[in-house]
N, C-alpha and C positions, 0 to 999 in steps of 0.2 A: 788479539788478532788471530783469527784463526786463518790458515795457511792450507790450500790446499794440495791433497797428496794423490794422486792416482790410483785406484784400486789395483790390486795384480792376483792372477787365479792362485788358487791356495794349490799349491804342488800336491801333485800325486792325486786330485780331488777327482780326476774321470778314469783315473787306471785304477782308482778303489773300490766306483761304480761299477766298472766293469767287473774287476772280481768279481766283486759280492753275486753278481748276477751267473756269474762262469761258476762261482760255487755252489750253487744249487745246479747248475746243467751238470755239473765236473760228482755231485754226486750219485749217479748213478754209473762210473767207472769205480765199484765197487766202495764207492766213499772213501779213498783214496784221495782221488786227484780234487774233488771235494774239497776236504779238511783241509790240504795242503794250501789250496787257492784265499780257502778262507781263512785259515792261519795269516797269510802273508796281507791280507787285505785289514784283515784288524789292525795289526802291529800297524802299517802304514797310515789307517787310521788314529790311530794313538799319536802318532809323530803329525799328521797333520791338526788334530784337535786342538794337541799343546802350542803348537805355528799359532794357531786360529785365537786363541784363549789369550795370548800374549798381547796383540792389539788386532781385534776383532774391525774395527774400520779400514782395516788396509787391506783385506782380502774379501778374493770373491767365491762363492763354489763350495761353500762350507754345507751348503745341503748335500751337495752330491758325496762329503765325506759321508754325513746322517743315513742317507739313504743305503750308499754301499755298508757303512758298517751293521747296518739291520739286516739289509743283505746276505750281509757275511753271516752273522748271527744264526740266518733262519737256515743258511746252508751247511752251517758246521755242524746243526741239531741235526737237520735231517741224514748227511752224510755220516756221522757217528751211528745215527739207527738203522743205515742202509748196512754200514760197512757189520752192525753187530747181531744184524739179520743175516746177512751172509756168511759169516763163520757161525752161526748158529746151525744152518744150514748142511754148511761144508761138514761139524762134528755130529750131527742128526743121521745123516745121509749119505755122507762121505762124496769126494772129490769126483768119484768116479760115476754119479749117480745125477749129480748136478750135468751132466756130459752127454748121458746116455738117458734119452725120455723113458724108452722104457722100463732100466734098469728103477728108476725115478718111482713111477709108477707100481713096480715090482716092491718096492721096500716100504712105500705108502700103502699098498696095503697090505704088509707083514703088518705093518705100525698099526692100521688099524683095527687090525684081527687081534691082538691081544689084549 
């Protein structure tokens, strides 16, 4: 006899989407706010998966975990290479150079004259 049960949305399934998408905006605030977003988006990914994986019939929205968790994925990579461009940067050229365009200019081409 089979019995019918209701589908019900998989928790957290559109505030993971969201992340994932806020994590790649979020990194260009120095890949900071980035990593942070996509940090929090995976984990809640992870807890929605194992929800999902336990009985997969009784939920709905399990793409929009897939989606934000690639999401998240594609925003932690870029936010790691944004955040390690910019301390590259900051120890190249120093804090005060990033500030000031021409000081900027000024040390670009010391750099390149040697």
């Amino acid at each position: 006899m089979n019995e019918y049960q209701p589908q019900e949305q998989l928790q957290n399934a559109t505030l993971i989407l969201i992340l994932g998408i806020l994590s790649i905006i979020g990194c260009f605030c120095y890949g900071v706010l980035g990593i942070i977003l996509a940090i929090v988006a995976l984990i809640l990914a992870q807890k929605a998966t194992k929800t999902y994986a336990q009985n997969p019939e009784m939920y709905l929205g399990y793409q929009n975990v897939k989606i934000g968790k690639i999401l998240a994925i594609i925003g932690l990579v870029i936010s790691v290479i944004y955040m390690c461009l910019v301390i590259w940067l900051i120890v190249t050229f120093g804090m005060e150079a990033l500030q000031d365009q021409e000081l900027m200019q000024q040390r670009l081409e010391e750099m390149m004259g040697q």
